[in-house]
LOVOSE-155903 format. One record per atom (N, C-alpha, C, O, CB): residue number from 1; residue in one letter; chain; atom name; x, y, z. Coordinates in steps of 0.1 Angstrom, whole numbers, plus 5000, padded with zeros to 4 digits. Atoms other than C-alpha are relative to their C-alpha. Glycine has a CB too. Layout:
N
num | residuo | cadena | atomo | x | y | z
NUM | a | A | CA | X | Y | Z
...
! end
This chain:
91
num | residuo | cadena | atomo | x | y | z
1 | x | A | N | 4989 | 4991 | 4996
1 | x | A | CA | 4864 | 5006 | 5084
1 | x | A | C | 5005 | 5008 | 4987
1 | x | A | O | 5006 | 5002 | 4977
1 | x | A | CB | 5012 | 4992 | 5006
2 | x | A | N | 4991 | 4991 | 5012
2 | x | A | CA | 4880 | 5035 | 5060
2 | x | A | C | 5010 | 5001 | 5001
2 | x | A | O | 5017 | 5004 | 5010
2 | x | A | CB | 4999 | 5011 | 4998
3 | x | A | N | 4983 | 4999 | 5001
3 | x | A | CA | 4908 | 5032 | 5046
3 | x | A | C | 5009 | 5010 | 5003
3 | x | A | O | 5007 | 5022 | 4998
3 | x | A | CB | 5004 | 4998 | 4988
4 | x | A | N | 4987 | 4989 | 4996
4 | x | A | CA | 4940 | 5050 | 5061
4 | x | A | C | 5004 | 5007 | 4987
4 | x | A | O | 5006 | 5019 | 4988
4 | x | A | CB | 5015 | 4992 | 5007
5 | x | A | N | 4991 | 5000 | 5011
5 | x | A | CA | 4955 | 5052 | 5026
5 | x | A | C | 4993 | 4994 | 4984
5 | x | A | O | 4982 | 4989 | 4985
5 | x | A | CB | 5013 | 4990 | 5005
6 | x | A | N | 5007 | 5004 | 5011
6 | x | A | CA | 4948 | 5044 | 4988
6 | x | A | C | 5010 | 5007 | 4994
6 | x | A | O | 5015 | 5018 | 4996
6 | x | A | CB | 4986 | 5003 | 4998
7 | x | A | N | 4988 | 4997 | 5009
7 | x | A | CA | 4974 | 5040 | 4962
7 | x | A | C | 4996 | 4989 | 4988
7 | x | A | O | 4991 | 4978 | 4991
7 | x | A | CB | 5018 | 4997 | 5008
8 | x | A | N | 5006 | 5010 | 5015
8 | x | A | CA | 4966 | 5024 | 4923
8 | x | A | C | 4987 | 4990 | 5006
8 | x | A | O | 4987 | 4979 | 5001
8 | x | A | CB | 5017 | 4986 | 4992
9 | x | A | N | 5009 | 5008 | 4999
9 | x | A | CA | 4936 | 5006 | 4936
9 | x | A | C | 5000 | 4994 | 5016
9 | x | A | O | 4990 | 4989 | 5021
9 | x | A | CB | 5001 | 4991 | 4987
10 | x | A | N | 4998 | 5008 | 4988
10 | x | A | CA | 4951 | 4991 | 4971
10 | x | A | C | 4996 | 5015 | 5010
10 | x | A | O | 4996 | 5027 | 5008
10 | x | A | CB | 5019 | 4990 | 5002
11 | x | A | N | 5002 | 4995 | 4991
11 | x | A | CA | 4943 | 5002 | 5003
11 | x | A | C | 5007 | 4993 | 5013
11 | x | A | O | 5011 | 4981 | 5015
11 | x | A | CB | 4988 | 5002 | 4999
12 | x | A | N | 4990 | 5008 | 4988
12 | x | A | CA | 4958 | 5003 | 5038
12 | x | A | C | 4991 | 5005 | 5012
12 | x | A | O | 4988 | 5016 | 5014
12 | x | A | CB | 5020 | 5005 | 5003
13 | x | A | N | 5013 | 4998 | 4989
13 | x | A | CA | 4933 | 4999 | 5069
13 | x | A | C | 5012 | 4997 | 5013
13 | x | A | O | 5017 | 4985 | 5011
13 | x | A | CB | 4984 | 4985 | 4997
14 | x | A | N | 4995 | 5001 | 4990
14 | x | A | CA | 4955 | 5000 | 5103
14 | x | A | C | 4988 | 4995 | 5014
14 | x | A | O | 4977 | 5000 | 5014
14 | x | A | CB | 5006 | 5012 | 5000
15 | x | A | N | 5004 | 4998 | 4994
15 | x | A | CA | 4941 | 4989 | 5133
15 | x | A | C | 5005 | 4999 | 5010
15 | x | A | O | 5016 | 4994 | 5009
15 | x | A | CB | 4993 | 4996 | 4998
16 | x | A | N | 4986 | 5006 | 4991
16 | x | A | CA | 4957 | 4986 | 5167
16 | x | A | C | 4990 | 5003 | 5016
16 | x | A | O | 4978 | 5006 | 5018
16 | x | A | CB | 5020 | 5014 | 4998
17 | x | A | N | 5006 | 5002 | 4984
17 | x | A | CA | 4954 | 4984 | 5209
17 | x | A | C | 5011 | 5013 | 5006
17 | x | A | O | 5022 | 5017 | 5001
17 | x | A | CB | 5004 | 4982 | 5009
18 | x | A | N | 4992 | 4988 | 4990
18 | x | A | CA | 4965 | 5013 | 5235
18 | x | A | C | 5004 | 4992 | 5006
18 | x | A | O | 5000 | 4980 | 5004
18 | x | A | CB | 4994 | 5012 | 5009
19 | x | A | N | 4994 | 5008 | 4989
19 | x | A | CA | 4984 | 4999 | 5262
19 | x | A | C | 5000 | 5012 | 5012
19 | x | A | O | 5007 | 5022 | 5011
19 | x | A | CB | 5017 | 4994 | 4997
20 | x | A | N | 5003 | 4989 | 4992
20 | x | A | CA | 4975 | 5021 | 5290
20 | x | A | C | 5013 | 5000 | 5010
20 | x | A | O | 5016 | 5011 | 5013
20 | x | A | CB | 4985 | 4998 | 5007
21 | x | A | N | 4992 | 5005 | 4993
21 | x | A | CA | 5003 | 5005 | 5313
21 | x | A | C | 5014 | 5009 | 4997
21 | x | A | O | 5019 | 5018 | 5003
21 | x | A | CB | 5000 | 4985 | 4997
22 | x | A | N | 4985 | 4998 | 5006
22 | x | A | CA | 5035 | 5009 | 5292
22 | x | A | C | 4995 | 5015 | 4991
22 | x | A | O | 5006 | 5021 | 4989
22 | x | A | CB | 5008 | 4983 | 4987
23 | x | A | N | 4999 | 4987 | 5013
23 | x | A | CA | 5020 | 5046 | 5265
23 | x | A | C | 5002 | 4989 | 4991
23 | x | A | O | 5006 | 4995 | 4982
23 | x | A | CB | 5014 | 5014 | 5000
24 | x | A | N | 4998 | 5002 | 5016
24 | x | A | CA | 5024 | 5023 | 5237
24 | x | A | C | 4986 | 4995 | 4994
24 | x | A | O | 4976 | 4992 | 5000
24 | x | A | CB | 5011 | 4987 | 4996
25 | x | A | N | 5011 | 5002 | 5011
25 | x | A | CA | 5001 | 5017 | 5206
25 | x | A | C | 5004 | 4982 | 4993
25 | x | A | O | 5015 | 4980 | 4989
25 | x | A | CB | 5002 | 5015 | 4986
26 | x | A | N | 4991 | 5004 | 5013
26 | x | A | CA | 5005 | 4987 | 5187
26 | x | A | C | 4989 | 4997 | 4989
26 | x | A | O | 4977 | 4997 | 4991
26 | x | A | CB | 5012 | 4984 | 5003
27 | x | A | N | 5007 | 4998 | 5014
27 | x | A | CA | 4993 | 4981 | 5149
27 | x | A | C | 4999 | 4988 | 4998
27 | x | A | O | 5008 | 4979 | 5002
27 | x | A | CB | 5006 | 5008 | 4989
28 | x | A | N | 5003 | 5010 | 5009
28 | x | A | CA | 4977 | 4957 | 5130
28 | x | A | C | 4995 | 5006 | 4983
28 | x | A | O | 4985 | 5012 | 4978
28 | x | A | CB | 4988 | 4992 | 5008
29 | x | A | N | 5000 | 4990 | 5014
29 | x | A | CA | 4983 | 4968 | 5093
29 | x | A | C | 4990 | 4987 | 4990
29 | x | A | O | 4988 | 4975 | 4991
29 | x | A | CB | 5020 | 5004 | 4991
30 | x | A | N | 5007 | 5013 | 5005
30 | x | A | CA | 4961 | 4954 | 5068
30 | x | A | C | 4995 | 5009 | 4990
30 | x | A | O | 4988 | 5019 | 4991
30 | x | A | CB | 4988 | 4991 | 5009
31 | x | A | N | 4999 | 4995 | 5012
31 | x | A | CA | 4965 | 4959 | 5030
31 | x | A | C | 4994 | 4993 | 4990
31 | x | A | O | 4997 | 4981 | 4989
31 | x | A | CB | 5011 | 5002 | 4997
32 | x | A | N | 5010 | 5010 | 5007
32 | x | A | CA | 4938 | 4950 | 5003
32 | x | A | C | 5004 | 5007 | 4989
32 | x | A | O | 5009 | 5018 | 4989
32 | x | A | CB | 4983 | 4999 | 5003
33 | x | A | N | 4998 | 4998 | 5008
33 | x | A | CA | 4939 | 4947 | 4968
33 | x | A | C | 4986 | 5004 | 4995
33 | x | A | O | 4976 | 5004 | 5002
33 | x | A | CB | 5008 | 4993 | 4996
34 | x | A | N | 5010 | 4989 | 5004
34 | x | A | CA | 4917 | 4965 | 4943
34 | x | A | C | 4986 | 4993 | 5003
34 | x | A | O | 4976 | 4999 | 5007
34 | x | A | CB | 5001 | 5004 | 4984
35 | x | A | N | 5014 | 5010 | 4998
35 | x | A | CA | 4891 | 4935 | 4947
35 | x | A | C | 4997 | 4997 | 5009
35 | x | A | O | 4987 | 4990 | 5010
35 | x | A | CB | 4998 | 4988 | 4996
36 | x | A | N | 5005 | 4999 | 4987
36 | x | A | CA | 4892 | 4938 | 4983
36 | x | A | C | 5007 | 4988 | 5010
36 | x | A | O | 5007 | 4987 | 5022
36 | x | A | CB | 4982 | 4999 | 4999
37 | x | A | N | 4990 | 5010 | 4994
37 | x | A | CA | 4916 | 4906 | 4989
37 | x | A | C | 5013 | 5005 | 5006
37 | x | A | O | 5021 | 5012 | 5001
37 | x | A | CB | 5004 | 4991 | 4990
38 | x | A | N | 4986 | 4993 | 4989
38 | x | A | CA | 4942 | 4912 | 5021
38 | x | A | C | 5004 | 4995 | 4988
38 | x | A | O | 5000 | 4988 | 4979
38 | x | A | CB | 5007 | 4995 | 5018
39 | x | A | N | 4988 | 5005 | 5006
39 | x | A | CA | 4973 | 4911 | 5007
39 | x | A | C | 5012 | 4998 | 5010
39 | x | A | O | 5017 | 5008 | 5016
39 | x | A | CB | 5004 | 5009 | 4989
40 | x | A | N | 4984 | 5003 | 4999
40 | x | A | CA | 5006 | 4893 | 5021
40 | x | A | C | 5008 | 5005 | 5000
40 | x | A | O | 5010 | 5011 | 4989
40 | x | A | CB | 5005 | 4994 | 4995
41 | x | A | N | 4984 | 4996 | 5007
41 | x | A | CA | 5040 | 4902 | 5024
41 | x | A | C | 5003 | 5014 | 5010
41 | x | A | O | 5015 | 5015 | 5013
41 | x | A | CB | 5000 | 5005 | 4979
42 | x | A | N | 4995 | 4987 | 4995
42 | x | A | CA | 5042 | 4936 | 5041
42 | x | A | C | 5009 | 4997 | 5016
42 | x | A | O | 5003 | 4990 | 5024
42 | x | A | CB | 4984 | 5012 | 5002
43 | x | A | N | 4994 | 5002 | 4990
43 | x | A | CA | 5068 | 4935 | 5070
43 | x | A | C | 5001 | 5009 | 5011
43 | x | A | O | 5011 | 5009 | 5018
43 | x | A | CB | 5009 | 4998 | 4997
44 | x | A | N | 5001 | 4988 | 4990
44 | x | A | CA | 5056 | 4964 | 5092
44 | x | A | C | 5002 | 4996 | 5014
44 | x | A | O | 4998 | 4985 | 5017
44 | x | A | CB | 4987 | 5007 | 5000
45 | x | A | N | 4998 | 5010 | 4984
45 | x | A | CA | 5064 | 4957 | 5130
45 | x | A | C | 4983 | 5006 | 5005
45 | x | A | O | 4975 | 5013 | 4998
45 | x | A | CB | 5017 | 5007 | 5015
46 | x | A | N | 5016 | 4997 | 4992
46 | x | A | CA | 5030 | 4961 | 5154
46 | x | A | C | 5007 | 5013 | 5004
46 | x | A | O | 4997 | 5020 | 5006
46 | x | A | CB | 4993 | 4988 | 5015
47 | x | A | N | 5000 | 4991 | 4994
47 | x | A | CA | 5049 | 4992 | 5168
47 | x | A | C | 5004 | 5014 | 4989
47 | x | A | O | 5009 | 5025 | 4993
47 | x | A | CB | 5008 | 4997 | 5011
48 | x | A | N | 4991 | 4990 | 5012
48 | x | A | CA | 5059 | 5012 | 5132
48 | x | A | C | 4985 | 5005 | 4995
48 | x | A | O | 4975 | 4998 | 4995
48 | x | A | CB | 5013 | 4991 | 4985
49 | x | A | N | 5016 | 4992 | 5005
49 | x | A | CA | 5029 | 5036 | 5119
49 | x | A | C | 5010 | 5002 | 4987
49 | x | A | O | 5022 | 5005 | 4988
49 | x | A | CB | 4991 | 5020 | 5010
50 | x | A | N | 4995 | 4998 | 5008
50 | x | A | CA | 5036 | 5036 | 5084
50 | x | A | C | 4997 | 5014 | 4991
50 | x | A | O | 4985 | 5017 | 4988
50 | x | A | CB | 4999 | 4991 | 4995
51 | x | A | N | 5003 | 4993 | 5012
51 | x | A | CA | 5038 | 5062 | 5061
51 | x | A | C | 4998 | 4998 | 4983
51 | x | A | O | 5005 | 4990 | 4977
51 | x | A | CB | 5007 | 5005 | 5001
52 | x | A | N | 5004 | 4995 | 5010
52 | x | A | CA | 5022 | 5073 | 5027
52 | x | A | C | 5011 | 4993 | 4990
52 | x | A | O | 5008 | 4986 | 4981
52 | x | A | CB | 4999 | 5014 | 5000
53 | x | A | N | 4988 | 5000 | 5010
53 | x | A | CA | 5058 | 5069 | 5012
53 | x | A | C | 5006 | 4983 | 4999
53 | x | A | O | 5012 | 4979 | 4989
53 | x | A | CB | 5013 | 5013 | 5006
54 | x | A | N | 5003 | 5010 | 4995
54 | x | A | CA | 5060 | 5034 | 5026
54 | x | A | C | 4990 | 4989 | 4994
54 | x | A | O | 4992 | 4977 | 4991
54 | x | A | CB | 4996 | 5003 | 5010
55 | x | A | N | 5011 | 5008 | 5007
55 | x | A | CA | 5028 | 5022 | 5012
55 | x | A | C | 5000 | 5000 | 4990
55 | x | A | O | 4997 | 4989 | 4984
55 | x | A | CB | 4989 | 5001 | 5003
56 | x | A | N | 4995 | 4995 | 5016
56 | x | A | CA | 5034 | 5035 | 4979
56 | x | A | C | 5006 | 4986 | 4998
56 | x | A | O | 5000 | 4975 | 4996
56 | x | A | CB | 5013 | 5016 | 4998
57 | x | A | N | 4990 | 5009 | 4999
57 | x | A | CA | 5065 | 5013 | 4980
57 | x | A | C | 4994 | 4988 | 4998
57 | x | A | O | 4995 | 4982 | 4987
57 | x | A | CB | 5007 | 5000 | 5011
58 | x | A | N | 5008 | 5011 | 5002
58 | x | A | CA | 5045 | 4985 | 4989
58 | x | A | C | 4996 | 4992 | 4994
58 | x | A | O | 4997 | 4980 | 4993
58 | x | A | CB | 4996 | 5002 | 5001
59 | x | A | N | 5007 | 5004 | 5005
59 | x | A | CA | 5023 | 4986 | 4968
59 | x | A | C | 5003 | 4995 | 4985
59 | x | A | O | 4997 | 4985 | 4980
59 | x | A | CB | 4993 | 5007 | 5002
60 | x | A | N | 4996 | 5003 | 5006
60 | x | A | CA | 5042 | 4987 | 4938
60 | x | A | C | 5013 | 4991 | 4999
60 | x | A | O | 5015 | 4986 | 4989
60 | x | A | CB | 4999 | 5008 | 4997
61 | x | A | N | 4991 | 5010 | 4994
61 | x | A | CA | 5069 | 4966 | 4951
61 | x | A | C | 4989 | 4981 | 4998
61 | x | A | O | 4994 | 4971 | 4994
61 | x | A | CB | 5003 | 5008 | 5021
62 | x | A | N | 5009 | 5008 | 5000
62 | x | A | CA | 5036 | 4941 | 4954
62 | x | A | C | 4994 | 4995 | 4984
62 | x | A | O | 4990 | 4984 | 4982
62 | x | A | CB | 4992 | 5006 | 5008
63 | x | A | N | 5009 | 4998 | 5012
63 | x | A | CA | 5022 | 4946 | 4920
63 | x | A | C | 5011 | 4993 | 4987
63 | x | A | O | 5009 | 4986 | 4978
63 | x | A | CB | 4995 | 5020 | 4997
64 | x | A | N | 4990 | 5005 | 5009
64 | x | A | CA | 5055 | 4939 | 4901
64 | x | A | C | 5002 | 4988 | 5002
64 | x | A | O | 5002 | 4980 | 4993
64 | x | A | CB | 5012 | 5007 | 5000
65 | x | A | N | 4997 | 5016 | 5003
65 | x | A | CA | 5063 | 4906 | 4915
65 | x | A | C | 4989 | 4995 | 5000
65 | x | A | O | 4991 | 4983 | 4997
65 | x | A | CB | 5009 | 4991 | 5011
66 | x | A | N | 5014 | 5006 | 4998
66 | x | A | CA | 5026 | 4896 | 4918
66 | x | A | C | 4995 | 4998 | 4989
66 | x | A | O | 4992 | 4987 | 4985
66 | x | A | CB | 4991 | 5008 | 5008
67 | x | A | N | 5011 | 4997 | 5012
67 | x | A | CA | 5008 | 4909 | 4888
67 | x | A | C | 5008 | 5000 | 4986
67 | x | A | O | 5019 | 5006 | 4983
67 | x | A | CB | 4992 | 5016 | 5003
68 | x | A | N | 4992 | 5000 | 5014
68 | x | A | CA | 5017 | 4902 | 4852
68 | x | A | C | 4988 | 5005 | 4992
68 | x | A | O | 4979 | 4997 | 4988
68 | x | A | CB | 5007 | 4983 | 4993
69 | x | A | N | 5008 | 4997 | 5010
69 | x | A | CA | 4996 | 4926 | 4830
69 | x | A | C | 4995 | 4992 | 4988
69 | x | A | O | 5002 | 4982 | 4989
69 | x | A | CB | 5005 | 5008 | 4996
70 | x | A | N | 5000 | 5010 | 5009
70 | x | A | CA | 4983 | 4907 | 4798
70 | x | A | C | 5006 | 5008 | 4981
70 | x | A | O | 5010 | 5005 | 4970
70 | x | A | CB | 4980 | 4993 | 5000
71 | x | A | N | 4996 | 4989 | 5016
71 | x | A | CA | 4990 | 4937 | 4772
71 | x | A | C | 5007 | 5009 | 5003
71 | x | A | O | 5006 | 5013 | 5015
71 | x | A | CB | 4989 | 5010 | 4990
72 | x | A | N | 4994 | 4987 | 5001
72 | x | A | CA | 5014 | 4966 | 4764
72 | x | A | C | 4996 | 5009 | 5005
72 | x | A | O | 5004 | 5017 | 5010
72 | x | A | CB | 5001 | 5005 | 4991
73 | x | A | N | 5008 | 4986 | 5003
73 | x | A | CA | 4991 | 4992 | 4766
73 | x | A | C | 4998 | 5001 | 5024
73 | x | A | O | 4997 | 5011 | 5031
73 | x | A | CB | 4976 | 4996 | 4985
74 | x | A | N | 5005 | 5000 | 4984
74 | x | A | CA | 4985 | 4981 | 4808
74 | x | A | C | 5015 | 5002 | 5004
74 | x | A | O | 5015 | 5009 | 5014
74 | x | A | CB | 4992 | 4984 | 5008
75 | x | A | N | 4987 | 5000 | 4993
75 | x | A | CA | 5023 | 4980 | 4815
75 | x | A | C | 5003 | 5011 | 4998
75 | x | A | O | 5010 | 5018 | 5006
75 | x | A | CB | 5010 | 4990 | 4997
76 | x | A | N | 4993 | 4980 | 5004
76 | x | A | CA | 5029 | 5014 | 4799
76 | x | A | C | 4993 | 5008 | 5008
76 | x | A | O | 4999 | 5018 | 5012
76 | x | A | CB | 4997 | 5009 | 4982
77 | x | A | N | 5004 | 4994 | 4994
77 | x | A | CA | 4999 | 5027 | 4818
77 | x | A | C | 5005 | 5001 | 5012
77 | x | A | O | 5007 | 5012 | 5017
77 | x | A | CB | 4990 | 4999 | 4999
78 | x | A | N | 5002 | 5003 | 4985
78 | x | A | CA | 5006 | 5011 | 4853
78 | x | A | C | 5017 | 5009 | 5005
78 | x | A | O | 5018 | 5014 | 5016
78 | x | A | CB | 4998 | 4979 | 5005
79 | x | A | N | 4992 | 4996 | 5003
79 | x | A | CA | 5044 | 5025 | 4845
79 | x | A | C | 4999 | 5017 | 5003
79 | x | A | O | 5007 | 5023 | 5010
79 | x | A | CB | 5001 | 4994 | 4990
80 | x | A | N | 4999 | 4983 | 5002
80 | x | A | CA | 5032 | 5063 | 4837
80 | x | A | C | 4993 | 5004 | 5014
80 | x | A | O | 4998 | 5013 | 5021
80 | x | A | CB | 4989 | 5008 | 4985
81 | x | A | N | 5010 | 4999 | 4987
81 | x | A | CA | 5007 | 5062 | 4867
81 | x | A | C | 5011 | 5001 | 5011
81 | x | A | O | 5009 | 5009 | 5020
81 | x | A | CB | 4988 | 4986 | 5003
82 | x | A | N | 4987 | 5000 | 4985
82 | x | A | CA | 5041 | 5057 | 4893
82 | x | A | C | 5005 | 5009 | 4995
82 | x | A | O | 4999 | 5018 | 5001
82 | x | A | CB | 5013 | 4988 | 5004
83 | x | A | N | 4997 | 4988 | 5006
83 | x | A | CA | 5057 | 5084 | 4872
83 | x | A | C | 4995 | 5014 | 5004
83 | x | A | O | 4999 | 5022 | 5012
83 | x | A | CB | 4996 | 4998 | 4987
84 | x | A | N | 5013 | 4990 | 4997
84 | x | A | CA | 5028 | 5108 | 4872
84 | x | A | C | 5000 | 5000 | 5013
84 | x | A | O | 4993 | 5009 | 5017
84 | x | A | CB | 4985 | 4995 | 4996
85 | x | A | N | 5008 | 5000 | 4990
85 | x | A | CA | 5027 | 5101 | 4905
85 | x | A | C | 5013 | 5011 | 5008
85 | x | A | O | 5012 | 5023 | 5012
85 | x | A | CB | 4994 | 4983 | 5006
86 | x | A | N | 4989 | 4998 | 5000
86 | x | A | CA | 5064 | 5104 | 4911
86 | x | A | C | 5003 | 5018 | 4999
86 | x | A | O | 5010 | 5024 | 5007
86 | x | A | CB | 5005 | 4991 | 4989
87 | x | A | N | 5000 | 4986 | 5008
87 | x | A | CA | 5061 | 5142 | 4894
87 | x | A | C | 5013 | 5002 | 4987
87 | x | A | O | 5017 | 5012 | 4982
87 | x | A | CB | 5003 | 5011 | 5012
88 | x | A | N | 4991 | 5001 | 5015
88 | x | A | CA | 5084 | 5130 | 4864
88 | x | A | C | 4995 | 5002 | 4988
88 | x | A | O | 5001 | 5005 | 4977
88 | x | A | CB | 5004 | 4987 | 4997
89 | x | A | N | 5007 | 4998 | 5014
89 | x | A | CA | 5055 | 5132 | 4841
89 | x | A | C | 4992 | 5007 | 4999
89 | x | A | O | 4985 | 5008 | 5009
89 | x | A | CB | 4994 | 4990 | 4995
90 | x | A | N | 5013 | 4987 | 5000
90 | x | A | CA | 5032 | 5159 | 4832
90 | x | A | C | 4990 | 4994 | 4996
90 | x | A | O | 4993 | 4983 | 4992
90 | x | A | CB | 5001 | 5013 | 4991
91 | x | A | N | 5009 | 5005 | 5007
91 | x | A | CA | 5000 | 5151 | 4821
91 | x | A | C | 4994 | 5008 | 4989
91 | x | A | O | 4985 | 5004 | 4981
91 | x | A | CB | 4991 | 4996 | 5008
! end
């Protein structure tokens, strides 16, 4: 499957069912890290299509309590990279 989305290395693969009965969709979200391991934690309902701005969130929301860089030089990058991304930083 290809990914919906892609933000610092994660990705977000949706998948979901029609309901021909009721018009509704619902979702099965499903968010991997750079090494391809789902990741936990996201609280999307089965009937919310997320957005871009959403998964962002996420992801870095994910990364901060999750991941503890081992050097300076990674925390300043992973820092400028939300920035950069943000449009706070020029390159």
């Amino acid at each position: 499957m290809k990914p919906e989305m892609e933000y610092l290395g994660y990705t977000y693969e949706v998948e979901y069912d029609d309901d021909p009965d009721d018009c509704t969709r619902k979702f099965w979200h499903i968010v991997r890290d750079s090494s391809g391991q789902e990741v936990k934690g996201e609280n999307w309902g089965p009937y919310h299509n997320v957005t871009f701005d959403e998964f962002k969130q996420f992801v870095i929301d994910h990364i901060v309590a999750n991941e503890q860089p081992e050097i300076t030089s990674e925390i300043h990058e992973f820092y400028m990279m939300i920035e950069r991304d943000r449009g706070n930083v020029r390159s």
